[in-house]
KEKOL-367748 format. One record per residue (C-alpha): residue number from 0; chain; x, y, z; residue in three letters. Coordinates in Angstrom, 1 decimal. Layout:
BEGIN
> NUM / A / X / Y / Z / ALA
...
This chain:
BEGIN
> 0 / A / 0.0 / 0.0 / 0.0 / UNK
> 1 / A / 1.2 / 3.4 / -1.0 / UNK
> 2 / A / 2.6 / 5.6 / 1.9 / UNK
> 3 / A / 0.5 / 8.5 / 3.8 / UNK
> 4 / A / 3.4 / 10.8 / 3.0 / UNK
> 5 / A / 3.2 / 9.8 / -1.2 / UNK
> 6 / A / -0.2 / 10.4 / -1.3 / UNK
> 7 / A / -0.1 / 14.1 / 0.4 / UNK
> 8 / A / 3.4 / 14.4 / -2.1 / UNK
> 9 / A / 0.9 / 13.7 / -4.9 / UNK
> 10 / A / -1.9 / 15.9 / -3.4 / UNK
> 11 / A / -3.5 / 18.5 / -6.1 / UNK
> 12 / A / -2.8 / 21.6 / -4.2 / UNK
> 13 / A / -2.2 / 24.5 / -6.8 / UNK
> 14 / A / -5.2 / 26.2 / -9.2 / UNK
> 15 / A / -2.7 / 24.9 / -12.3 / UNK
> 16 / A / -3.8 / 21.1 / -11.1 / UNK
> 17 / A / -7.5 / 21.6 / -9.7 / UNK
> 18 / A / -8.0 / 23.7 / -13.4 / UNK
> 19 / A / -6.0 / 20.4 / -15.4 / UNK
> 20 / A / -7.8 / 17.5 / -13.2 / UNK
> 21 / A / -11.5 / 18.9 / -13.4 / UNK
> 22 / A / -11.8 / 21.2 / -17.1 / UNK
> 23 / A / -12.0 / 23.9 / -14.7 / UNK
> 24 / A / -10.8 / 27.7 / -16.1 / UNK
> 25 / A / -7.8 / 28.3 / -14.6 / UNK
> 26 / A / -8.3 / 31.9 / -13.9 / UNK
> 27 / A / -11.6 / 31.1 / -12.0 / UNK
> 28 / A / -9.9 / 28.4 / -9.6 / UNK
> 29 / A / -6.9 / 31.1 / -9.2 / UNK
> 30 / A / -9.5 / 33.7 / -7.9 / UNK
> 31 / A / -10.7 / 31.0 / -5.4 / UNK
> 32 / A / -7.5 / 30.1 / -4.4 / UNK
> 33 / A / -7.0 / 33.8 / -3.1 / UNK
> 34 / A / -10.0 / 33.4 / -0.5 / UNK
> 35 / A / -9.2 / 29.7 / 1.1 / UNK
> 36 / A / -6.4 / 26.7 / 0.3 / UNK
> 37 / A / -7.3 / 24.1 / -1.5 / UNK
> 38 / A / -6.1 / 20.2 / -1.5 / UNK
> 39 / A / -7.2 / 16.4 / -2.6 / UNK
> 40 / A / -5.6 / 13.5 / -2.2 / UNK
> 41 / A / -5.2 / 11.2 / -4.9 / UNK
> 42 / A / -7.3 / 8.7 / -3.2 / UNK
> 43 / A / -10.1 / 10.9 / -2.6 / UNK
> 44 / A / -10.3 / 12.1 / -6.3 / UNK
> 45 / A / -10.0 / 8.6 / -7.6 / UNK
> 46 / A / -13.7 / 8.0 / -5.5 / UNK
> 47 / A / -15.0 / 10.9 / -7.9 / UNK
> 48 / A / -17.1 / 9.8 / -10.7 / UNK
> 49 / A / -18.1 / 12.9 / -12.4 / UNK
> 50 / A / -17.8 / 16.4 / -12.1 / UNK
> 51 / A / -20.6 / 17.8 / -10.1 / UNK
> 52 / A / -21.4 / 14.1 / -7.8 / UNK
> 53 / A / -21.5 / 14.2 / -4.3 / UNK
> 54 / A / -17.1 / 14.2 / -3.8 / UNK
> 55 / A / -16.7 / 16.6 / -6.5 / UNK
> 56 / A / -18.8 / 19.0 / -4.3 / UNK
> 57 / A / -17.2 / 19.1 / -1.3 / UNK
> 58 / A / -13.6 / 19.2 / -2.8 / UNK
> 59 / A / -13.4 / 21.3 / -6.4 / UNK
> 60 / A / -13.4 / 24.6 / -5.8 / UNK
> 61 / A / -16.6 / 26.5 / -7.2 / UNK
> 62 / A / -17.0 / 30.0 / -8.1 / UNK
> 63 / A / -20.3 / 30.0 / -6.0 / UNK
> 64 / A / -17.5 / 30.1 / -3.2 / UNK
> 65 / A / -17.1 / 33.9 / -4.1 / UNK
> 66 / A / -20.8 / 34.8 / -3.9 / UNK
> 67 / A / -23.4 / 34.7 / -1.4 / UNK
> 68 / A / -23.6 / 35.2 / 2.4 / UNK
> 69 / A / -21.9 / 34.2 / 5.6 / UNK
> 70 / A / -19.6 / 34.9 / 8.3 / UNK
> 71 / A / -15.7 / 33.9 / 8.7 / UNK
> 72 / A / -16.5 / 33.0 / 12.4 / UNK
> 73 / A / -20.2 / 31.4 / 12.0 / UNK
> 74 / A / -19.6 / 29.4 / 15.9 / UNK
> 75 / A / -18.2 / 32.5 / 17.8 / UNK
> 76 / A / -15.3 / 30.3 / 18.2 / UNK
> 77 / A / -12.5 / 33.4 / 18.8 / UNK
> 78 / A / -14.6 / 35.0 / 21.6 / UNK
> 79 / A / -14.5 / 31.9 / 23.7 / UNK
> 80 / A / -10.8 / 31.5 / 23.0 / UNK
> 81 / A / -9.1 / 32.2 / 26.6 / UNK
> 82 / A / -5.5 / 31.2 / 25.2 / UNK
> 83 / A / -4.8 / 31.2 / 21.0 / UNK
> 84 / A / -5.6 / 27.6 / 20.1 / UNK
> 85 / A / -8.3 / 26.7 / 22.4 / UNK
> 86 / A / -11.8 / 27.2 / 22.7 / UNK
> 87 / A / -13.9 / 27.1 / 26.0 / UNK
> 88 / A / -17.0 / 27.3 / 25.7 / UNK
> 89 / A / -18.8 / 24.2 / 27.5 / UNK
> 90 / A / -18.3 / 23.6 / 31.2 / UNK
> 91 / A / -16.4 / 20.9 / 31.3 / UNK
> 92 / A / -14.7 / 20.8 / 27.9 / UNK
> 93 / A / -12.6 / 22.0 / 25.5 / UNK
> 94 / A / -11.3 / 22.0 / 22.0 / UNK
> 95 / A / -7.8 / 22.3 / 21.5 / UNK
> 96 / A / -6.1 / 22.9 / 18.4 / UNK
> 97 / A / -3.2 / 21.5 / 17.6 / UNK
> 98 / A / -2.2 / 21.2 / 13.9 / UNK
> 99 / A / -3.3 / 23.6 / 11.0 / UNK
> 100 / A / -3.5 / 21.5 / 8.4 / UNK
> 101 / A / -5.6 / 18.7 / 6.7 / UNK
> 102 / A / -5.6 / 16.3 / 4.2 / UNK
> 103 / A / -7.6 / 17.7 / 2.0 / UNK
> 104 / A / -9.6 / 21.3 / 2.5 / UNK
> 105 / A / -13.5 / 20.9 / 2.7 / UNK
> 106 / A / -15.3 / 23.5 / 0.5 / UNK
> 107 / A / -17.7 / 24.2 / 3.5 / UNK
> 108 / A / -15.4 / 24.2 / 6.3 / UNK
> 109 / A / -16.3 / 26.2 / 9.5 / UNK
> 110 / A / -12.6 / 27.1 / 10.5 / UNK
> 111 / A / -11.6 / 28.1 / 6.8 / UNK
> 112 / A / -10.5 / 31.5 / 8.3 / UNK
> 113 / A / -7.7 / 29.4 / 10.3 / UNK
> 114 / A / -6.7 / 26.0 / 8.5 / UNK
> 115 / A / -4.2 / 26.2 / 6.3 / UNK
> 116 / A / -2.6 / 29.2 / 8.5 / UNK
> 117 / A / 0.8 / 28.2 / 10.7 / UNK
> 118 / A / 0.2 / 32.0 / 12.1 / UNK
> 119 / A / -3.6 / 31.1 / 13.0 / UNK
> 120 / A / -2.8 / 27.0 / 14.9 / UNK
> 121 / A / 0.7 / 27.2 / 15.6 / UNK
> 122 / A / 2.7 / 24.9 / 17.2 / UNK
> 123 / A / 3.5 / 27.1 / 20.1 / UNK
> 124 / A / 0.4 / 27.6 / 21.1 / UNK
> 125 / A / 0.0 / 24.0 / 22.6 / UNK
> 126 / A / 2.3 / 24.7 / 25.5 / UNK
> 127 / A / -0.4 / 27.0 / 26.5 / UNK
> 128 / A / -3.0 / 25.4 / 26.1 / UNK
> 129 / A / -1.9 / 22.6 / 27.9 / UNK
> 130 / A / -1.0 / 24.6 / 31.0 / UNK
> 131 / A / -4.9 / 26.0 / 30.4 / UNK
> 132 / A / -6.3 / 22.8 / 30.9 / UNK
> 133 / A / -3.5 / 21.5 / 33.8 / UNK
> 134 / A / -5.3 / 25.1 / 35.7 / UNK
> 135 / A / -8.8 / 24.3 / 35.5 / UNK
> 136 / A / -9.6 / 21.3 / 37.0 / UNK
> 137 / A / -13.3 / 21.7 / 35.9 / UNK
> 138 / A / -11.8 / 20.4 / 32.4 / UNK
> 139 / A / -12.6 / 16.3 / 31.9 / UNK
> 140 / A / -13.0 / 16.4 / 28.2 / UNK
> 141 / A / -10.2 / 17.3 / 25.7 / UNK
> 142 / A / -11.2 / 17.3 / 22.1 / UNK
> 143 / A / -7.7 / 17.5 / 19.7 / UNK
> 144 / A / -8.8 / 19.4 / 16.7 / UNK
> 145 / A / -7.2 / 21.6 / 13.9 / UNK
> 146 / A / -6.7 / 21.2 / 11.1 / UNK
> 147 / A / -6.4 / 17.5 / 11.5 / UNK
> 148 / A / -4.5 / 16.3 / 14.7 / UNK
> 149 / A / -3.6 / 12.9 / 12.6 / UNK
> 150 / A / -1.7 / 15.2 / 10.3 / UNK
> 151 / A / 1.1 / 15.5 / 12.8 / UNK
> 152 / A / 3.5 / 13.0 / 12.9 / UNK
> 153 / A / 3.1 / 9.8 / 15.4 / UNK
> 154 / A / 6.0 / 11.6 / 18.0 / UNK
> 155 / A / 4.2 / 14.7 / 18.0 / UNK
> 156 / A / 0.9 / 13.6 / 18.3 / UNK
> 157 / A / 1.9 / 11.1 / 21.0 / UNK
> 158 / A / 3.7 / 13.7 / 23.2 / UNK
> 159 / A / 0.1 / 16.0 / 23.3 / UNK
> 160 / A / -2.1 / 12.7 / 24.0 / UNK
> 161 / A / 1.0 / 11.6 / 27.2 / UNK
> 162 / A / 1.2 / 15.2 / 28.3 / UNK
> 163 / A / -2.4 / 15.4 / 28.9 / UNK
> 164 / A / -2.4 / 11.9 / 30.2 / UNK
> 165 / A / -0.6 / 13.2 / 33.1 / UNK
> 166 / A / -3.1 / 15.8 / 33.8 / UNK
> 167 / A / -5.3 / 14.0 / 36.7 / UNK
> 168 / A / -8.9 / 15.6 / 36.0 / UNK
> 169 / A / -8.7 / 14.6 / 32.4 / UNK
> 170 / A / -10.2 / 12.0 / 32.2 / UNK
> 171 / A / -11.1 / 11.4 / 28.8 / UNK
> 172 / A / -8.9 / 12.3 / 25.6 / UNK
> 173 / A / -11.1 / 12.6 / 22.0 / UNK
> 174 / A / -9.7 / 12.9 / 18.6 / UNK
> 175 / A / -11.6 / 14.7 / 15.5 / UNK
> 176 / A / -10.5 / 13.7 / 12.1 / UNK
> 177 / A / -11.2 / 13.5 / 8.5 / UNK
> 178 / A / -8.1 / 11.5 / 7.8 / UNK
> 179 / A / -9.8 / 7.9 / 7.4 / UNK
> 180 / A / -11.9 / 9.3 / 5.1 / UNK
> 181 / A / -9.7 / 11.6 / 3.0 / UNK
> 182 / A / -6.3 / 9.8 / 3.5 / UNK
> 183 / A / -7.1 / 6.1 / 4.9 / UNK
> 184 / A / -3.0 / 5.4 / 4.3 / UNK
> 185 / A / -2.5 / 7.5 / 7.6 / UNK
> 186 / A / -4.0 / 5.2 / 9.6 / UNK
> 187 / A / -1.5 / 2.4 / 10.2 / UNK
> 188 / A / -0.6 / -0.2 / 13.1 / UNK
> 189 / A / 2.0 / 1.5 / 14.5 / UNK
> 190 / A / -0.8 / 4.9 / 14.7 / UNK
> 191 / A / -3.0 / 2.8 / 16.5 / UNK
> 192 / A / -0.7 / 1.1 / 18.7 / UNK
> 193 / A / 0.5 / 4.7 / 20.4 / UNK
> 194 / A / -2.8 / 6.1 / 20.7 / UNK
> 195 / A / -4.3 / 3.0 / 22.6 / UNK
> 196 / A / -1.7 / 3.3 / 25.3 / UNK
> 197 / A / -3.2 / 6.6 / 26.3 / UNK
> 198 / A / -7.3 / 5.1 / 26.7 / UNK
> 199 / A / -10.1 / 6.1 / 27.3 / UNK
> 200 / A / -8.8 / 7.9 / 23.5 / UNK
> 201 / A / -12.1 / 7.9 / 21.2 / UNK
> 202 / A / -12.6 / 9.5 / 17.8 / UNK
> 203 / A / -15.3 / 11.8 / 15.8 / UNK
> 204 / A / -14.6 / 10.5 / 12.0 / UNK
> 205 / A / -16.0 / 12.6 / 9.2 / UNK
> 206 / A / -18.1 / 10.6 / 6.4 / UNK
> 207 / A / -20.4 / 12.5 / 4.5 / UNK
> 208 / A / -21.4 / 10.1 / 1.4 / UNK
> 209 / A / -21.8 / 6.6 / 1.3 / UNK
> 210 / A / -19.1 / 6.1 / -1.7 / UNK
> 211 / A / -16.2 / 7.6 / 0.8 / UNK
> 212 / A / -16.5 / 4.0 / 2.6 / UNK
> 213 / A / -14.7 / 2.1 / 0.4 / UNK
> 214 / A / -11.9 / -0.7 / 0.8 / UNK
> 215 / A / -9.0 / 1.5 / 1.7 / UNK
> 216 / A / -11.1 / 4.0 / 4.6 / UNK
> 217 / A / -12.7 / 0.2 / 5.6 / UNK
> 218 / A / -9.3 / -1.0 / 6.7 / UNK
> 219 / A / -8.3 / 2.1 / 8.7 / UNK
> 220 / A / -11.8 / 1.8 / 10.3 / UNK
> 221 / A / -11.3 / -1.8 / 11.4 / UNK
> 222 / A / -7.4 / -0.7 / 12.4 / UNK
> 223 / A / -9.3 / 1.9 / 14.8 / UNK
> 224 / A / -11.9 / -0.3 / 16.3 / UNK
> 225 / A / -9.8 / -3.1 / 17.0 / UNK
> 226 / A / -7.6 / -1.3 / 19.2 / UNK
> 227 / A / -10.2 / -0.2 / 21.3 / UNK
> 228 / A / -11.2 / 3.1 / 20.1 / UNK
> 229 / A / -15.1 / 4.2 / 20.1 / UNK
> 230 / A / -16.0 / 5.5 / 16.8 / UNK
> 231 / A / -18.1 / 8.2 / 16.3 / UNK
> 232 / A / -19.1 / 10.0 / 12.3 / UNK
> 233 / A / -19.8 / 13.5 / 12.3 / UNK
> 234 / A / -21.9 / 14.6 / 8.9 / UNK
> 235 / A / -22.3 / 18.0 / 7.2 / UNK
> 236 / A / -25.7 / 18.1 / 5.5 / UNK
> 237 / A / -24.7 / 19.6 / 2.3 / UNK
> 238 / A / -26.4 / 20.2 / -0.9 / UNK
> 239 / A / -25.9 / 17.9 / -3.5 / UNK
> 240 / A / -24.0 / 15.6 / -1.5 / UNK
> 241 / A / -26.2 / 13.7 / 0.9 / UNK
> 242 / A / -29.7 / 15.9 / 1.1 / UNK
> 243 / A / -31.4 / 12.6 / -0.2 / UNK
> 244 / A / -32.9 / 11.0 / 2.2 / UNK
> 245 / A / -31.8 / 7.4 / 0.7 / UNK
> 246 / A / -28.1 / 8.7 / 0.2 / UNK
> 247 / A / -28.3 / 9.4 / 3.7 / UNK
> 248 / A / -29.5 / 6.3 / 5.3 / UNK
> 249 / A / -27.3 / 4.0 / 3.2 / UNK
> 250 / A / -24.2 / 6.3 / 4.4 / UNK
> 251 / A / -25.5 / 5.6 / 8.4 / UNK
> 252 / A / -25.7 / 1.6 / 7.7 / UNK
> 253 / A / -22.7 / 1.9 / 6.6 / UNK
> 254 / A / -21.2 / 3.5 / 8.9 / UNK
> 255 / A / -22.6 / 0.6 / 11.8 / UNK
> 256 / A / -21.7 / -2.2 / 9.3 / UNK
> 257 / A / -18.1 / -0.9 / 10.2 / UNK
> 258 / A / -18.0 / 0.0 / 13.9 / UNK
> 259 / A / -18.6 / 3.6 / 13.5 / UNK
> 260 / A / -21.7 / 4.9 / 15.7 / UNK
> 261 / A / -23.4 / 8.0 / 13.2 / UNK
> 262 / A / -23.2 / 10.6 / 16.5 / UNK
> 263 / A / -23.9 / 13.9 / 14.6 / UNK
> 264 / A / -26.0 / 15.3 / 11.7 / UNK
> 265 / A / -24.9 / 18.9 / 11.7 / UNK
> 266 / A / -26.9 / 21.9 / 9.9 / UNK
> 267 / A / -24.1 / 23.7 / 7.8 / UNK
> 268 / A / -22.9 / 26.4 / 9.3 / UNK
> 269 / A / -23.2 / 29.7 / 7.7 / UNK
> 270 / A / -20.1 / 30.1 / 6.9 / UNK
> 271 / A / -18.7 / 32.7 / 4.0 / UNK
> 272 / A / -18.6 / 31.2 / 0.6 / UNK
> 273 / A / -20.9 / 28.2 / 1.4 / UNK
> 274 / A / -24.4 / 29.1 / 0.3 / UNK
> 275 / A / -24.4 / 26.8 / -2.4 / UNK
> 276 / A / -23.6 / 23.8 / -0.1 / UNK
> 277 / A / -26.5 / 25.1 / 2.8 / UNK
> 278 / A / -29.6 / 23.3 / 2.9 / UNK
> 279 / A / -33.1 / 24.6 / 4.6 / UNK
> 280 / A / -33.7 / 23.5 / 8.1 / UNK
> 281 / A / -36.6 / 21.4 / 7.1 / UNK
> 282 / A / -34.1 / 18.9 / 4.9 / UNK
> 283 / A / -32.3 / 17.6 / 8.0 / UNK
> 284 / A / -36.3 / 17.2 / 9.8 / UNK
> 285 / A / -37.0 / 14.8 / 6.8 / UNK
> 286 / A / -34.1 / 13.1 / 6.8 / UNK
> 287 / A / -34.5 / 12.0 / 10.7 / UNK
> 288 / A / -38.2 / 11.3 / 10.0 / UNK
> 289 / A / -37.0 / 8.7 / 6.9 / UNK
> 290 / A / -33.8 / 7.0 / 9.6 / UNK
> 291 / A / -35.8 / 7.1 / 12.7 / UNK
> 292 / A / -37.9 / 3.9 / 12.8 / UNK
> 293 / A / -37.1 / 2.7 / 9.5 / UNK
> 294 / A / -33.4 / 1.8 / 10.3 / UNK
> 295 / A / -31.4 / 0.6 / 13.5 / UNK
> 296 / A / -31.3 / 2.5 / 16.4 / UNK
> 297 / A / -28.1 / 2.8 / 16.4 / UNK
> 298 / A / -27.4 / 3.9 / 13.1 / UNK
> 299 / A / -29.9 / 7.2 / 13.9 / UNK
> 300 / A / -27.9 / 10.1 / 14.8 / UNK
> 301 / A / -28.3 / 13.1 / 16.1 / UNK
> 302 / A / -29.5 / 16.4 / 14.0 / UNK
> 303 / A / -28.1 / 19.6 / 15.3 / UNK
> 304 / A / -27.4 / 22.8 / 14.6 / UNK
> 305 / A / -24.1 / 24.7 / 15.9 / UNK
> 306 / A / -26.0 / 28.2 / 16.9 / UNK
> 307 / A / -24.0 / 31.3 / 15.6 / UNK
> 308 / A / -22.8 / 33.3 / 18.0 / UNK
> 309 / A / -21.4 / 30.3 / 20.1 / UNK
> 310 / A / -24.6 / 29.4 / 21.4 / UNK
> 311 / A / -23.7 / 25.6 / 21.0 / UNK
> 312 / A / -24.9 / 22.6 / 19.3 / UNK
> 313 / A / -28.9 / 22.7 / 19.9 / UNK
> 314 / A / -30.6 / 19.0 / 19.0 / UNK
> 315 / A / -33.9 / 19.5 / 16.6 / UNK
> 316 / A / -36.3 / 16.6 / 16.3 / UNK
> 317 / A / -39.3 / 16.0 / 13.7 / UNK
> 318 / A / -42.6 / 17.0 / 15.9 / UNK
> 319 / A / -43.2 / 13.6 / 17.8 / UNK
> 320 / A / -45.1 / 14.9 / 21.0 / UNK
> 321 / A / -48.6 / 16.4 / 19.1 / UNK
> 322 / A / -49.7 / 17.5 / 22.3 / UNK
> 323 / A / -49.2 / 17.3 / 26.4 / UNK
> 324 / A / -51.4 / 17.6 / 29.2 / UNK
> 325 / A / -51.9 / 16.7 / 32.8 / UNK
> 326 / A / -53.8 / 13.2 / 31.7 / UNK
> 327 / A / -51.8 / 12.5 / 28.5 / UNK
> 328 / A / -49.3 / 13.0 / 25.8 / UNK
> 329 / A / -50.5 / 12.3 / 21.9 / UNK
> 330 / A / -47.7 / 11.0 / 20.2 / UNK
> 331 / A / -46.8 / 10.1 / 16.4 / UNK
> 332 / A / -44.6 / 7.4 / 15.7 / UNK
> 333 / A / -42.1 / 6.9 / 12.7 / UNK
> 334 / A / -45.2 / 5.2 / 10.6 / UNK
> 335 / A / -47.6 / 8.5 / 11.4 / UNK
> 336 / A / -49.9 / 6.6 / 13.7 / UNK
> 337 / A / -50.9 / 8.6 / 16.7 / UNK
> 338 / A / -51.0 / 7.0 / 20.3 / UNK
> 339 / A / -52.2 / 8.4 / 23.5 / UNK
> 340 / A / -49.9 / 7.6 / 26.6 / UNK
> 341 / A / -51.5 / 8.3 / 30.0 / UNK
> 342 / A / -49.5 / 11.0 / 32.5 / UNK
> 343 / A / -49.2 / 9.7 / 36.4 / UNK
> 344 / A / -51.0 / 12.5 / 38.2 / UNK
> 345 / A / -51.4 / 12.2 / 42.5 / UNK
> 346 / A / -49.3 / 8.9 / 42.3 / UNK
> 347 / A / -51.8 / 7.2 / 40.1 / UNK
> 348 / A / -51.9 / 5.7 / 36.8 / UNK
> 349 / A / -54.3 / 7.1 / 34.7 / UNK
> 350 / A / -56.5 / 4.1 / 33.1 / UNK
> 351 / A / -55.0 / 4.1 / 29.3 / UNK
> 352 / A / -57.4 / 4.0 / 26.8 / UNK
> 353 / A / -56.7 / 1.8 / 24.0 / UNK
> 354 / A / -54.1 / 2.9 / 21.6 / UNK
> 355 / A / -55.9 / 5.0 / 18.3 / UNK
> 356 / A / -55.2 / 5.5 / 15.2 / UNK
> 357 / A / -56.6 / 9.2 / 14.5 / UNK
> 358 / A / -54.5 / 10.0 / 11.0 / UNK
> 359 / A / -52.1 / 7.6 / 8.9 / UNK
> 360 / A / -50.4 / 11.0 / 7.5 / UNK
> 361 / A / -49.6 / 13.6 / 10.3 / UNK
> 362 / A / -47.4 / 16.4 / 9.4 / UNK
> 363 / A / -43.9 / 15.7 / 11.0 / UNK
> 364 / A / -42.6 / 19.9 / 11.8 / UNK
């Protein structure tokens, strides 16, 4: 198998390449460039089977990128930023930053204003955010972040994850990452080896189509697992990509079939230069409403959106509950059958009556 290092040697990084690989005017990709980096890996344009599919979309620069609406900041993320390179904002967690590059550069990315930027994530900066997180002792959670923490080598990575070890409150360590998607090479024995020696160590892997699971991202998947790491897949509901509800479900199963829990459907951010990729609130409502019920449990994740301003991630949910009173809740299954479950009221059961079926179609926001 080819080496992680070859394939980000091999990487298209410059307009000249993106304009050559995709029939793309070169001028056009050029003015892009000026506004946010861009990079593939050859594995990951390999998966792309025509110009416009679901890859292409998150990868190939478009001049949509220069129109439209947005913010560099979307999250508030600088505001709750008590030392450069980590963010606060949760009680007893953070998000630490410790490499500023990735793999490959996602069209819709939230922290485009940063990755990419030595100046922005610098090495330096983790000295202080370590010593952030050895002061407050409220701190149980440490999320490594970036850029891509796997993009640092296996020395570097391991002396963050053993320095935080030491730290008594923390108690557990999390890694986010794209790289078994985008660059599955990376993801090798000795990788998994060092990182399992510093458990509880789990991961947030980023999927967003069902053709990014393929032979290559399967094997650093089962390299993960079996040492011991929970998986967890963050997805971007993008436009063009997986807003189908059937595109979506097929990516959850299989995500399960290979040990990797679907934890978050995320609302895209609104983020400068992404209007093209943002869907209406109401897509990610129908896609929970065709998963929930009609799939495993445990391949239903979590819809959220990340509220601007820092607000944090808030959890939406087709309209379930129809209605709630002192005697009872009316409720709507996945099918659109309505129930009626009796409330306790005084310490007594309320007699149920029996279940009814009022409407086969109820209206699910």
């Amino acid at each position: 198998m080819e080496t992680w290092q070859k394939q980000i040697q091999e990487s298209l990084t410059t307009p000249e390449e993106f304009a050559a690989r995709f029939d793309l005017p070169l001028d056009q990709v050029q003015d892009i460039e000026k506004h946010f980096k861009m990079r593939i890996t050859p594995h990951y344009a390999s998966l792309i089977k025509e110009k416009g599919d679901g890859l292409y979309r998150q990868f190939v620069p478009d001049p949509a990128e220069l129109e439209g609406s947005g913010v560099s900041d979307p999250l508030s993320e600088d505001s709750d930023s008590p030392v450069p390179g980590l963010v606060h904002r949760y009680p007893d967690r953070v998000l630490f930053l410790v490499s500023h590059v990735c793999a490959a550069y996602c069209r819709f990315c939230t922290r485009k204003r940063k990755v990419g930027d030595v100046n922005k994530i610098h090495p330096s900066h983790i000295d202080a955010g370590i010593e952030y997180i050895r002061r407050h002792t409220e701190v149980r959670d440490v999320i490594l972040s970036g850029g891509d923490p796997l993009m640092l080598s296996d020395r570097k990575l391991e002396s963050i994850l053993a320095r935080l070890r030491e730290i008594p409150h923390v108690e557990i360590l999390r890694i986010g990452s794209r790289v078994p998607c985008v660059l599955p090479q990376r993801v090798t024995e000795d990788l998994t080896n060092m990182i399992k020696k510093y458990h509880p160590v789990y991961m947030n892997v980023h999927f967003n189509h069902p053709d990014e699971i393929n032979p290559e991202s399967q094997r650093a998947l089962r390299l993960l697992a079996d040492a011991g790491i929970p998986l967890g897949n963050q997805t971007v509901l993008l436009k063009g990509v997986n807003d189908d509800p059937a595109v979506m479900k097929r990516l959850l199963q299989k995500l399960v079939a290979n040990r990797v829990r679907p934890y978050y459907i995320y609302q895209a951010d609104y983020v400068e230069g992404t209007e093209h990729l943002r869907t209406k609130v109401e897509k990610g409502l129908e896609i929970i409403e065709a998963v929930r019920g009609w799939t495993s449990g445990v391949a239903v994740p979590h819809f959220v959106i990340d509220a601007p301003g820092g607000g944090g991630k808030i959890p939406l949910l087709p309209n379930y509950v129809l209605s709630m009173t002192e005697d009872q809740l009316v409720l709507r299954n996945y099918q659109g059958k309505v129930f009626i479950y009796p409330q306790v009221r005084d310490g007594e059961t309320v007699k149920a009556p029996e279940p009814e079926l009022i409407t086969e179609s109820v209206d699910m926001i």
